[in-house]
C-alpha positions as a printed Julia matrix, in Angstrom:
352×3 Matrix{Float64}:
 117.3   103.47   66.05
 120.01  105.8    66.29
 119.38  107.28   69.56
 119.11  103.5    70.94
 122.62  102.59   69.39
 124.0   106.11   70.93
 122.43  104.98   74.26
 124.18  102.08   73.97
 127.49  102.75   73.2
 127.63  105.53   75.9
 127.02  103.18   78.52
 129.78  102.34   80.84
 131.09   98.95   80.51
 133.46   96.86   82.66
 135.62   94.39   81.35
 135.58   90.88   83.25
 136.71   87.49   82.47
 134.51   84.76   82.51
 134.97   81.56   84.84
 133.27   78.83   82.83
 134.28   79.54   78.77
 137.57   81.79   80.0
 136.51   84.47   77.94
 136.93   88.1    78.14
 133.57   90.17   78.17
 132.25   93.27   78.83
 129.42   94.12   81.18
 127.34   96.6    81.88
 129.4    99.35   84.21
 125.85  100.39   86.09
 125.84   97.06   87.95
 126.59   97.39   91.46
 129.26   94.87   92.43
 127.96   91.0    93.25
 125.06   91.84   90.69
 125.17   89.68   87.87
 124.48   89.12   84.03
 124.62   86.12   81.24
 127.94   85.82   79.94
 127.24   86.62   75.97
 129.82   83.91   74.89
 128.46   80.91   77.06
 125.22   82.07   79.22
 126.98   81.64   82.45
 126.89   84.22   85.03
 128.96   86.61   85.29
 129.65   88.95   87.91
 130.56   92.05   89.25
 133.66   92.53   90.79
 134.22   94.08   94.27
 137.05   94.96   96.55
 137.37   93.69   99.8
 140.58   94.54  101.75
 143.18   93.31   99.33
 140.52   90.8    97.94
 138.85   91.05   94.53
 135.49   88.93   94.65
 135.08   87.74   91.17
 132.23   85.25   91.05
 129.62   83.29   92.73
 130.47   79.84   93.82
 127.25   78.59   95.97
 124.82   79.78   98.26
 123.94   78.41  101.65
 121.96   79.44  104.97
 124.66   81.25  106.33
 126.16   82.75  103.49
 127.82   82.84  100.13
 130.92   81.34   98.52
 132.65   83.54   96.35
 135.91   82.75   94.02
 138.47   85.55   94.64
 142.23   86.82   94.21
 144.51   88.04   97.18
 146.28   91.06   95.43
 148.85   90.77   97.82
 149.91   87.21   97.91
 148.72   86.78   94.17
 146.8    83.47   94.82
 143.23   82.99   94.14
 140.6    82.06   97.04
 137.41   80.93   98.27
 136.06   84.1   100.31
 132.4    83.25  102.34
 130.35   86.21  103.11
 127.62   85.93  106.11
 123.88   86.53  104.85
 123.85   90.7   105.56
 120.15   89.89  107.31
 121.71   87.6   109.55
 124.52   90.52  110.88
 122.02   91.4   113.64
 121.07   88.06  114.61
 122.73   86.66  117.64
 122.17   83.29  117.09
 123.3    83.43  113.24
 126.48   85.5   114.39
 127.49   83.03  116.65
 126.97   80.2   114.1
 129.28   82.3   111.71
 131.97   82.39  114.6
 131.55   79.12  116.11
 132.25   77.99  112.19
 135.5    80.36  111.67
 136.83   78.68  115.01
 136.1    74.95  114.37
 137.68   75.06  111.01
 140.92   77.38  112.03
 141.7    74.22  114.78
 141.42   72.2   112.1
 144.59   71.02  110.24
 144.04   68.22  107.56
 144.97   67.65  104.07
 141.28   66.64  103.5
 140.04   69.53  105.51
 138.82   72.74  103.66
 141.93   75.56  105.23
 140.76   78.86  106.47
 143.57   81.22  105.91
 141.11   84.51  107.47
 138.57   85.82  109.39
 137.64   89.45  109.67
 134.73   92.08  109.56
 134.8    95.18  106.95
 132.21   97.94  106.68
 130.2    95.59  109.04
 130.41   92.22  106.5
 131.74   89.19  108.26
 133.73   87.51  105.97
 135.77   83.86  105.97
 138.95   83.48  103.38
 139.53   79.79  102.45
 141.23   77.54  100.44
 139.6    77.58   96.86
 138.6    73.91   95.64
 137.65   74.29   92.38
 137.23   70.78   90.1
 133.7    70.37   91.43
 131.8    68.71   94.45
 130.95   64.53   94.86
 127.51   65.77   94.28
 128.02   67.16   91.15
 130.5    63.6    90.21
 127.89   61.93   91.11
 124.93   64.08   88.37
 128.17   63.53   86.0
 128.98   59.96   86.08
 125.92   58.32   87.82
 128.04   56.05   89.86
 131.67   57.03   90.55
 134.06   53.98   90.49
 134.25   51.73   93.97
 137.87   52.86   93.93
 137.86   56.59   93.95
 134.91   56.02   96.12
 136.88   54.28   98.87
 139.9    56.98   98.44
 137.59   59.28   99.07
 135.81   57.72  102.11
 139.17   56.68  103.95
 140.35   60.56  103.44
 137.1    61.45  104.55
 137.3    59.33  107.91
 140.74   60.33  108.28
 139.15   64.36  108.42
 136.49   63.12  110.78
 138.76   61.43  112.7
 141.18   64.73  113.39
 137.68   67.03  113.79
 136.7    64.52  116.35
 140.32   64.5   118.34
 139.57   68.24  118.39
 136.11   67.32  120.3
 134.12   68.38  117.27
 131.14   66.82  115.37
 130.66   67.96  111.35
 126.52   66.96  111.6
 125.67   67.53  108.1
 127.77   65.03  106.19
 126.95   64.92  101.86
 127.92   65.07   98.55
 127.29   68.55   98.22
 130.12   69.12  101.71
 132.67   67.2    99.84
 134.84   69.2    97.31
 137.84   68.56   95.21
 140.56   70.75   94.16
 142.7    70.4    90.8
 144.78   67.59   92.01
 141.23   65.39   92.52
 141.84   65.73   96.14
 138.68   65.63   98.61
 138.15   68.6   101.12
 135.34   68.51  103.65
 133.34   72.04  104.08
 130.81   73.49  105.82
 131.5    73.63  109.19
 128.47   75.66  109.94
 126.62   72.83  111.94
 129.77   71.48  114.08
 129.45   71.34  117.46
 131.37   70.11  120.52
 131.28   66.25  121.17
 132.48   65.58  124.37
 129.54   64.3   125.92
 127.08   64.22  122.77
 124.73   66.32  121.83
 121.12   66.35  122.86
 118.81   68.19  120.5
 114.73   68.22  121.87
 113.43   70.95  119.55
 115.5    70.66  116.28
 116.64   67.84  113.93
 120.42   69.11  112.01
 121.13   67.14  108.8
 120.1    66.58  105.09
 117.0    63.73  105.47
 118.5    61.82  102.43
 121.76   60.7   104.81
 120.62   61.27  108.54
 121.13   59.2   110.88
 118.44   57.18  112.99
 119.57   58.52  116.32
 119.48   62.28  115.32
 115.32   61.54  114.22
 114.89   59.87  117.06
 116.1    62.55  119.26
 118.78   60.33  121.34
 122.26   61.54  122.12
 124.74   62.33  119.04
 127.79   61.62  118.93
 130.54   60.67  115.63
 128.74   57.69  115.13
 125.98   60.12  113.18
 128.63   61.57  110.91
 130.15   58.02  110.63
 126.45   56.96  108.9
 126.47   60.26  107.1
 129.42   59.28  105.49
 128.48   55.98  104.7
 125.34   57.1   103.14
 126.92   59.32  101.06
 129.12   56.8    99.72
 126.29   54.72   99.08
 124.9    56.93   97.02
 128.26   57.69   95.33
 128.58   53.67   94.3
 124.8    53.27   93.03
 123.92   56.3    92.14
 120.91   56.18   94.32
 120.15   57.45   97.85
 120.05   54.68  100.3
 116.3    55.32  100.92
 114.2    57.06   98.18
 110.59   57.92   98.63
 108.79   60.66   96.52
 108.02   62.56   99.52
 110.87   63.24  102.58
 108.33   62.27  105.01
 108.64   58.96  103.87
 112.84   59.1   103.42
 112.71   60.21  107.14
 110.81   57.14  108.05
 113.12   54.56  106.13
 116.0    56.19  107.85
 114.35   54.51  111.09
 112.71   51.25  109.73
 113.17   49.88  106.63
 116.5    47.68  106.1
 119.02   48.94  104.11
 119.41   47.24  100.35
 123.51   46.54  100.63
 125.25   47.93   97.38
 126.12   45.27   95.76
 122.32   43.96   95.2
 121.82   47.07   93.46
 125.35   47.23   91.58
 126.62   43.67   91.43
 129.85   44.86   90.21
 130.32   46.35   93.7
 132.6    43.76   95.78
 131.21   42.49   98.75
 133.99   43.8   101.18
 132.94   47.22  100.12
 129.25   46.67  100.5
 129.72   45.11  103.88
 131.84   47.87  105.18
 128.77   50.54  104.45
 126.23   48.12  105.23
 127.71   47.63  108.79
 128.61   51.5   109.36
 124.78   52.52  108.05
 123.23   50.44  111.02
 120.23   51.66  112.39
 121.67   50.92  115.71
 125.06   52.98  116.64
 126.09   50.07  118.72
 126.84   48.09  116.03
 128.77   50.22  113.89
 132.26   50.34  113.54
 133.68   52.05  117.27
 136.08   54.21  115.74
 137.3    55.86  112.7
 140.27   53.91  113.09
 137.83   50.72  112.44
 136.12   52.39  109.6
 139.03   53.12  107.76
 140.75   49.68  108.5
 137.75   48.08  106.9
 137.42   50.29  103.46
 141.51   50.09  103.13
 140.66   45.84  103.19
 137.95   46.63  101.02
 140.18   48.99   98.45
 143.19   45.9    99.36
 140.59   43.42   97.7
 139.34   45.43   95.1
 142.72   45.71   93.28
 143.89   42.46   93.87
 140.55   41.58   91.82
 141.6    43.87   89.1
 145.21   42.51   88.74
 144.14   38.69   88.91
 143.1    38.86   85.56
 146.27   40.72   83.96
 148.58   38.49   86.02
 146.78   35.09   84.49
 147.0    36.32   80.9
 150.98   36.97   80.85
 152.55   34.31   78.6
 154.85   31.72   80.44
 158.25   31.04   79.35
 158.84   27.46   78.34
 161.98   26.36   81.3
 163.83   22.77   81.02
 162.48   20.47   83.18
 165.11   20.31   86.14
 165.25   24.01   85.69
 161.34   23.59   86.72
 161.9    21.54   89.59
 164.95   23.53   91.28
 163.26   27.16   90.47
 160.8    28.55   92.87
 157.12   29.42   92.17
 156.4    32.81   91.06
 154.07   34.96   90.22
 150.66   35.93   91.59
 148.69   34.33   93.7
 145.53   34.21   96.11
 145.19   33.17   99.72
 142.58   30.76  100.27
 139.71   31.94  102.0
């Protein structure tokens, strides 16, 4: 028992901080940085720590096709990071490597409050590496596994932002293509930032795919399965889908199999939101309803119109809220001429 304490004591241990309970812990020294271990306070990983440049990678946010998200700290300009390392199989790839690229440059034309900043790109001891703008308070996906449905107003904040980012991508003749919960982020100040970049393409005539289908099945559009020209309209009912799912807390087509998903994408009508939440107004509902249409040609015809019709929606929406705090103000008792001379005030509808 001895020898086993000795043995244990004598190994090297590294002193890291932990991301989710913010404590202090030690880890095993022998671990080669990015390996990880259970945090002995709260479970949760912890990892490693390795030098890049002037960056210190401290732990793993997620994990994608192209590579991994890792929270970090610029030593030299003292700010923490999100730091994106390309898949090492994927280095002699061509196709994969030009993905990584063609991601680095759509993103660094980019400038939006709403889009995810890329402050870097650069190679070291042959790892690609992107250095962005950390957003830490969570994804819509995970708001979504919190809350179950996220409130019609945050959800409409978050859809005209999300337009707006859209809107400047597709002035810059780019397409996102893989619109979702899981792409939207939101940093401390609850402030949305669309990621992932890694499927954008150019958009200035559409794009024609023959031999693969780009997307998440839950919120792709019809057009994209059935292989026709794709232009913003697709992101457009990406978006739309994924508030959908943010206001009901339900895909807008579930099957248990995707097969099936794929298939409602293309024919089954779409259940507007408020049938399924009926304390979702109808403004809102009709907005997604109408910008989820199977066909593109009847969908709003810009971003422009998209937003214009969620901002009436959101208009609506609090006007509905402040109705009932406006009606149960007391009213001062006035003299009757007093009455008659004085103008009405207060709140009030227009008639529809």
């Amino acid at each position: 028992m001895s020898s086993e304490v000795e043995e244990t004591e004598s190994r090297p241990l590294k002193l890291v901080n932990c991301m989710s309970c913010g404590a202090n812990a030690f880890i095993p020294g022998e671990l080669r940085p990015l390996e990880t271990t259970d945090c002995t306070k709260c479970g949760a990983e912890l990892m490693m720590p390795m030098m890049l440049e002037h960056f210190e990678l401290n732990s793993r946010i997620a994990a994608g096709g192209m590579g991994t998200v890792y929270r970090a700290t610029d030593r030299v300009l003292k700010r923490d990071v999100a730091i994106k390392l390309m898949q090492p199989e994927l280095a002699d790839d061509e196709e994969g490597l030009e993905s990584f690229y063609a991601e680095a440059r759509a993103v660094a034309r980019l400038n939006h409050t709403n889009i995810i900043h890329l402050y870097q790109f650069g190679r070291y001891n042959e790892q690609l590496y992107l250095v962005m703008e950390l957003a830490l308070a969570g994804s819509l996906d995970r708001l979504i596994d919190q809350l179950g449905t996220v409130p019609e107003l945050r959800v409409l904040d978050i859809g005209i932002k999300i337009s707006s980012a859209l809107d400047t991508a597709l002035k810059n003749k780019l397409l996102h293509r893989d619109i979702k919960p899981g792409n939207i982020l939101f940093n401390i100040n609850k402030e949305p930032k669309l990621v992932d970049f890694g499927l954008a393409c150019k958009s200035e005539v559409g794009v024609d795919y023959s031999e693969q289908i780009w997307g998440t099945p839950y919120y792709i559009a019809p057009e994209k399965l059935r292989r026709e020209p794709e232009t913003f309209l697709a992101d457009m009912y990406s978006l739309a889908g994924t508030l959908y799912h943010s206001l009901t807390g339900q895909t807008p087509f579930e099957a248990p199999e995707i097969d099936d998903v794929v298939l409602a994408h293309l024919n089954k009508p779409l259940t507007p939101p408020h049938k399924l939440v009926p304390s979702i107004t109808r403004p809102t509902s009709d907005a997604i309803v109408r910008a989820m249409d199977k066909s593109p040609a009847n969908r709003y015809q810009s971003y422009d119109e998209f937003i214009m019709a969620l901002t009436a929606a959101r208009s609506e929406l609090l006007r509905s809220q402040l109705a009932p705090l406006s009606s149960s103000k007391p009213s001062r008792a006035k003299p009757a001429a007093a009455k008659e001379a004085a103008p009405a005030r207060g709140w009030f509808r227009r008639g529809k």
